[in-house]
C-alpha positions as CSV (number, residue, x, y, z in Angstrom):
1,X,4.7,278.8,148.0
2,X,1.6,278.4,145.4
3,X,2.4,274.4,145.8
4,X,2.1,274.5,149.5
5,X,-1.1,276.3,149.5
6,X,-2.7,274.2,146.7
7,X,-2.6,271.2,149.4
8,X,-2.8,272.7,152.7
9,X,-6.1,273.6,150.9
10,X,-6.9,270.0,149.8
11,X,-6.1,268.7,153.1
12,X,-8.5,270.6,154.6
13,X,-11.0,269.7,152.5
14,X,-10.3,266.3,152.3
15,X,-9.8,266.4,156.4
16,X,-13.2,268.4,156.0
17,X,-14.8,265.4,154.2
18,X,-13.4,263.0,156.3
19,X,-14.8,264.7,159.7
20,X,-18.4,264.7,157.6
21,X,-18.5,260.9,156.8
22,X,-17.4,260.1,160.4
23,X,-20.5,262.2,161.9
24,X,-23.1,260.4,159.7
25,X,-21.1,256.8,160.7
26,X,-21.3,258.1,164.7
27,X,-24.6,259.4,164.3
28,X,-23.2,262.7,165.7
29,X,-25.9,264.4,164.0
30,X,-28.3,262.3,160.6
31,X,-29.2,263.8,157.4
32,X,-33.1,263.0,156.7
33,X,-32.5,260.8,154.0
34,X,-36.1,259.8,153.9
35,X,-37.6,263.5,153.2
36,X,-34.5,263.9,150.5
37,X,-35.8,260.9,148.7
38,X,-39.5,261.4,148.7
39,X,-39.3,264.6,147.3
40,X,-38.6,263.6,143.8
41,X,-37.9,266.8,142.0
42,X,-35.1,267.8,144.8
43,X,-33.6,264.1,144.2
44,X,-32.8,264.8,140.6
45,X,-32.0,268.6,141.0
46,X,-29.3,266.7,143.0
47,X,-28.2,264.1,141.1
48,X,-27.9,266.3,138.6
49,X,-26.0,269.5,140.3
50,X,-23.7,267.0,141.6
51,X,-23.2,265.5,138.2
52,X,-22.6,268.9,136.4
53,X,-19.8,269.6,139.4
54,X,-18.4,266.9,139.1
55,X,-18.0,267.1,134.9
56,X,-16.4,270.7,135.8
57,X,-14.2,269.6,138.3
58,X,-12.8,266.7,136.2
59,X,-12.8,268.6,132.6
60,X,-10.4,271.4,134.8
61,X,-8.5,268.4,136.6
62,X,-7.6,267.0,133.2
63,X,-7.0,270.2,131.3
64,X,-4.6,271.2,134.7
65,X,-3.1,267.5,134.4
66,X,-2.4,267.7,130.4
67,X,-0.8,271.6,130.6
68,X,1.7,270.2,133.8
69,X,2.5,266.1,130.9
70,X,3.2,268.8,127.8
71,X,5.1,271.8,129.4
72,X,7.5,269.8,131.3
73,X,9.4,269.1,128.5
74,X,11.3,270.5,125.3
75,X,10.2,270.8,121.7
76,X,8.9,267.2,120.2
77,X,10.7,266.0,117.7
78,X,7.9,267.2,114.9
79,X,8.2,271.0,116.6
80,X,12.0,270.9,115.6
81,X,11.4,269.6,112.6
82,X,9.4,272.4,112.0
83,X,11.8,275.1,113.1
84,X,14.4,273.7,111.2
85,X,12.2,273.5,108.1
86,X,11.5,277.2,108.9
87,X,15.2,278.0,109.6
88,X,16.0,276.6,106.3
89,X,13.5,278.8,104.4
90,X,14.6,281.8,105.8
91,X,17.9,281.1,104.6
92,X,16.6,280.0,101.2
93,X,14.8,283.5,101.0
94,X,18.0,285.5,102.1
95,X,20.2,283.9,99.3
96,X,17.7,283.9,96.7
97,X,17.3,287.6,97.5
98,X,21.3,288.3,97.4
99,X,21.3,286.1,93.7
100,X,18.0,289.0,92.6
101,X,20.4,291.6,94.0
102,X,23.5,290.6,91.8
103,X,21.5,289.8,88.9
104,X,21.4,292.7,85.9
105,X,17.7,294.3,85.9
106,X,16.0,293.5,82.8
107,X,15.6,296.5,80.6
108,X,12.2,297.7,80.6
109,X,9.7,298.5,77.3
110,X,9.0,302.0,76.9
111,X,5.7,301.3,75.3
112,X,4.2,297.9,76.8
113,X,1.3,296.2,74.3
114,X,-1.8,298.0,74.3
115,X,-5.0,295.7,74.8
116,X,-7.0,295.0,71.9
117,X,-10.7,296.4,72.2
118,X,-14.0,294.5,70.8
119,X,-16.2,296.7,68.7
């Protein structure tokens, strides 16, 4: 349902586009290109708003792209590595812990070395 949406919404726009760029080709109504590019100041604030948009929209394009490459799969092969490593500790700690367990505890000293003081 989301998937459907996604490009019934860029069809639109694209059919949106497309209508736009056959006006100015028809002449069905003309842009006054000639005011735009005499007035200097509103021909970079343009440039540049378009350039900013157009950083955005590709930085989200390729963080959406990457997400979709790297969540389509399983683990890689370093991420199981890592888990068994992990799984292997674990067990590691539970036997060392049983061998503490069956092990005598060492008698303690009733009166443990006092700390010599400097005068």
């Amino acid at each position: 349902m989301r998937d459907r949406r996604l490009i019934a919404f860029w069809a639109v726009t694209v059919g949106f586009l497309f209508f736009l760029e056959i006006a100015e080709i028809t002449h069905l109504f003309q842009v006054p290109l000639i005011s735009a590019i005499s007035n200097l100041v509103a021909f970079v604030f343009a440039l540049v708003f378009t350039t900013i948009l157009a950083l955005i929209g590709a930085l989200f394009i390729g963080i959406y792209i990457s997400q979709r490459l790297q969540s389509g799969g399983g683990f890689t092969e370093f991420e199981e590595e890592m888990l068994r490593m992990r799984a292997d500790v674990q067990r590691l700690a539970n036997e060392l812990a049983e061998i503490r367990r069956s092990l005598p505890s060492p008698p303690r000293d009733p009166d443990p070395p006092k700390e010599k003081r400097r005068a």
